[in-house]
C-alpha positions in Angstrom: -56.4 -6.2 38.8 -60.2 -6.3 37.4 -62.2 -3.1 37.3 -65.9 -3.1 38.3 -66.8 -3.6 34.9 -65.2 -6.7 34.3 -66.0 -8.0 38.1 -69.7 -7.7 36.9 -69.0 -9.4 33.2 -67.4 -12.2 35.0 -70.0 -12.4 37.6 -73.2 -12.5 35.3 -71.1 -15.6 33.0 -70.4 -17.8 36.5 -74.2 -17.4 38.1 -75.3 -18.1 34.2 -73.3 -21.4 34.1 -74.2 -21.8 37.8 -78.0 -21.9 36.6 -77.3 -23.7 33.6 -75.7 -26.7 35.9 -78.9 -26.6 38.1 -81.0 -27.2 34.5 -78.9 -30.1 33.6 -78.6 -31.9 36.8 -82.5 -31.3 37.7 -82.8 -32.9 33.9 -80.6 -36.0 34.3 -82.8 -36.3 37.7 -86.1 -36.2 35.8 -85.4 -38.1 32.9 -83.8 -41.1 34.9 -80.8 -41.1 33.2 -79.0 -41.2 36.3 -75.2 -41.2 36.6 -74.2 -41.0 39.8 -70.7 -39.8 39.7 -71.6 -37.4 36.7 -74.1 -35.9 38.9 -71.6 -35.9 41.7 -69.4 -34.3 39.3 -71.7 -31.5 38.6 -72.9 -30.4 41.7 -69.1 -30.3 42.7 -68.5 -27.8 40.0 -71.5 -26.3 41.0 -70.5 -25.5 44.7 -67.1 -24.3 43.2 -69.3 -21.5 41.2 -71.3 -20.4 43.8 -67.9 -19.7 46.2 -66.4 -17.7 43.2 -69.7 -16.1 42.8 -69.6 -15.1 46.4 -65.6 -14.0 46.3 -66.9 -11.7 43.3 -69.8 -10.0 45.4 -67.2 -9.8 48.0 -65.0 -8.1 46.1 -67.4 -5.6 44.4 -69.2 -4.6 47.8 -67.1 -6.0 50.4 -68.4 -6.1 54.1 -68.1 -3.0 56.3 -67.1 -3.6 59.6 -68.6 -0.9 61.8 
């Protein structure tokens, strides 16, 4: 099992590459060079980020039920 530490490492890489897939999508939009399913593509891998981004908050300060 991960310690805090390397929750946090892995955490800061996946919201980096999560921001770095916003850049290239809002690119490929702006510069018309628009393929469809590579966008698709993207924003799939994109969503998958942000749910193991959320797992990893979850699992460094999960929810107290009071």
């Amino acid at each position: 099992m991960l310690d805090n530490k390397d929750l946090l490492k892995n955490l800061r890489l996946l919201e980096e590459e999560h921001r770095d897939l916003d850049e290239v999508i809002y690119e490929l939009q702006q510069n018309k060079t628009i393929n469809l399913m590579q966008i698709i593509r993207l924003k799939k891998k994109k969503l998958y980020l942000k749910d193991k981004i959320k797992k990893l908050k979850y699992e460094l300060e999960p929810d107290i039920i009071a």
